[in-house]
N, C-alpha and C positions, 0 to 999 in steps of 0.2 A: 504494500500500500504506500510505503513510503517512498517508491520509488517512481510511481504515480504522478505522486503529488508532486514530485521531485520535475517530471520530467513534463509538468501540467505549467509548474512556473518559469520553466525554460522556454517553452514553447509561446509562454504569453508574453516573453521579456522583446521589446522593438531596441530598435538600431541603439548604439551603447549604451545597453542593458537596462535601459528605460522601461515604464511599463508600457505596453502596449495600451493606446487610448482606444478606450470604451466607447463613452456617450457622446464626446465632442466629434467624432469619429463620423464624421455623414459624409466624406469624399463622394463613395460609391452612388450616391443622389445625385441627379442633373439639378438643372437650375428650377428647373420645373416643380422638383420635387418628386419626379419618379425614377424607378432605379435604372441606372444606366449599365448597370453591373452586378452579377451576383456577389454581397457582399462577405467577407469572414464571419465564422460565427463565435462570439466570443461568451466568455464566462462571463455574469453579471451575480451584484448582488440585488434582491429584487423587493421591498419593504411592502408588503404587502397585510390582507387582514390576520395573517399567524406570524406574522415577526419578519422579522428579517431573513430571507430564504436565498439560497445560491440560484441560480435560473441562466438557461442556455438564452442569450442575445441571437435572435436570428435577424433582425431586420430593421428597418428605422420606417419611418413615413413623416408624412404633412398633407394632412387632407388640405391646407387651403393655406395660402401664403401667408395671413393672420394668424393661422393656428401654432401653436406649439409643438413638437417634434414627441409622437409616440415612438415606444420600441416594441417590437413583435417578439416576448420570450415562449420558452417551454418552460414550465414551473410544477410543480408536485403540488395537489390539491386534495383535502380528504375527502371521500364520499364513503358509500356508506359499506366497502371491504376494504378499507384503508385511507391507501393512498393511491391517485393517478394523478399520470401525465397530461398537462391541457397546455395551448396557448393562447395568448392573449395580447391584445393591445392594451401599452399601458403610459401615462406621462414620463417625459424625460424624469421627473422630479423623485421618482419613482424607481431610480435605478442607481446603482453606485457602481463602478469600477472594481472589480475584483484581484 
């Protein structure tokens, strides 16, 4: 496991050994606001209604040049034999850098 985790902060570290940016991270966006590019999917942390949760970043948007920038994660949600996988649109404000 530890060598996982080992090889999960390697792979997230950008150009001299900086973290790789998360939410500021909207290149892959035209100007438009639609995606020009399939983008990386990165590790997020995701604040949601049970705490603070790890959540895979798949994607950014902007429905409307006014609007504020959601992210598209996968996140673990309880129903009712546990836990499952859902994704979701969610505010930028909503996400932190892992």
């Amino acid at each position: 496991m530890a060598e996982r985790v080992a090889a999960t902060r390697r792979n997230s570290m950008g150009e001299e050994g900086a973290p790789a940016p998360v939410l500021r991270d909207a290149s892959f966006l035209a100007s438009s606001g639609t995606v020009s590019k399939r983008p990386d999917l990165r590790h997020c942390w995701y604040a949601g209604p049970h705490g603070r949760q790890a959540a895979l970043l798949i994607g950014w948007r902007r429905v409307s040049p006014t609007a504020g920038w959601e992210g598209h994660i996968a996140v673990a949600a309880p129903d009712s034999d546990g836990w499952s996988i859902v994704t979701l649109w969610v505010g930028a404000g909503m996400l932190e850098a892992a």
